[in-house]
C-alpha positions, 0 to 999 in steps of 0.5 A, a space after each residue: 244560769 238563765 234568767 227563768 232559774 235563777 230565782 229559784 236557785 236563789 230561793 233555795 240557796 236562802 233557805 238552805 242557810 237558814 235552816 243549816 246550821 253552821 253556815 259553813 254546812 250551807 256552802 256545800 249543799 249550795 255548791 251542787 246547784 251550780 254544778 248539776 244545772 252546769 251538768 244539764 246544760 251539757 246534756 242539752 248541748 250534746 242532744 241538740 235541745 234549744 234553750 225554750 220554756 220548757 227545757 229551762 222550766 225542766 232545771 227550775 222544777 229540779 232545782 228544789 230536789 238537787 240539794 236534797 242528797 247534800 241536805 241528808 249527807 251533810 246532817 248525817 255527818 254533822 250527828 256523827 262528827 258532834 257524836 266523834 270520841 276524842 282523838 278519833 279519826 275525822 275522815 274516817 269519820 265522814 266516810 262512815 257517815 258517807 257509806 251510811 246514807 250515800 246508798 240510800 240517798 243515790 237511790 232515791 234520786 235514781 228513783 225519782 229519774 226512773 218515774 220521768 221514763 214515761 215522758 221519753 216514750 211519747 211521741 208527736 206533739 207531746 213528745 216535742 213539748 215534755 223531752 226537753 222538760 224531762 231532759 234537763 230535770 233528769 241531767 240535774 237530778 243524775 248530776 246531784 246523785 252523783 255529787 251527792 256521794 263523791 264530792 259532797 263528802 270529800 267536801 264535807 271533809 276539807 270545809 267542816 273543821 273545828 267543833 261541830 254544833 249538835 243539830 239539837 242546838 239549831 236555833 230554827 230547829 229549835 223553834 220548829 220542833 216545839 212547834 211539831 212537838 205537841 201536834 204529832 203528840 196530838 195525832 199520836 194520841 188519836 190515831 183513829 180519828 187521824 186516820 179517818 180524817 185522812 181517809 175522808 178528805 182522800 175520799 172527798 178529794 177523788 
């Protein structure tokens, strides 16, 4: 990976361990990096896009989306592995888990593709200088969708072993839902004047 992505990557890849728990959950979700930014570079190799500033701005942008899929495949059959009955099936379970949110979360990202359409269609300078971003980040993101329902699962099958630790009982988790606790309560509470709030600072800001 170049130089220009690698912090990225590494940053994202740090806040992924911290926040999913076990670490060995981690490995997956961090495995489709590499993966997708390899399947971008193969797209710019077979439509002749140059490695510049903005090709390479393109995978750095997406690299924080990439793991999003893995994010919520991988918690989903957490809950539902910790959530298992006795003697139950474990594939069986991750598939179930798998076909829950794999629709969801596939579609999501195709979305996300869909809105980088625009930039394909420009033309003369603008289109010479935002192709290249919309390229890679679209190879990335279709690489990370595609990942996300075929070998994310079948990862999650093979590397999750043994007793799964409730989400309920991540440390981080922990500590951020007391945080959030008594501020949504708070809003919950006084939804008017959360939503007239909004509307001010929307106002002010356009």
């Amino acid at each position: 990976m170049p130089d220009s992505g690698m912090p990225w990557a590494i940053i994202v890849s740090l806040v992924v361990i911290v926040f999913i728990f076990p670490a060995r959950s981690a490995r997956i979700i961090i495995l489709t990096i590499p993966f997708s930014v390899l399947a971008a570079f193969a797209l710019m190799q077979a439509l002749g896009v140059t490695s510049n500033i903005m090709s390479i701005g393109g995978i750095a942008i997406a690299v924080g989306v990439l793991v999003d899929a893995g994010i919520v495949m991988v918690e989903n059959a957490h809950r539902h592995l910790a959530e298992m009955k006795p003697g139950e099936n474990r594939a069986v379970v991750v598939l179930r888990s798998a076909q829950q949110v794999g629709r969801p979360i596939f579609f999501s990202l195709v979305i996300i593709l869909l809105s980088f359409m625009p930039i394909f269609f420009l033309e003369g300078q603008e289109g010479k200088l935002f192709k290249p971003l919309a390229i890679t980040k679209s190879g990335a993101m279709a690489a990370a969708a595609v990942l996300a329902v075929t070998i994310v699962p079948a990862l999650i099958a093979a590397l999750l072993k043994g007793k799964i630790i409730h989400e309920d009982q991540n440390p981080v988790s922990r500590f951020l839902r007391r945080l959030y606790a008594p501020v949504m309560q708070w809003s919950l509470a006084r939804k008017k004047t959360v939503l007239v709030v909004s509307a001010a600072i929307f106002v002010g800001t356009a």
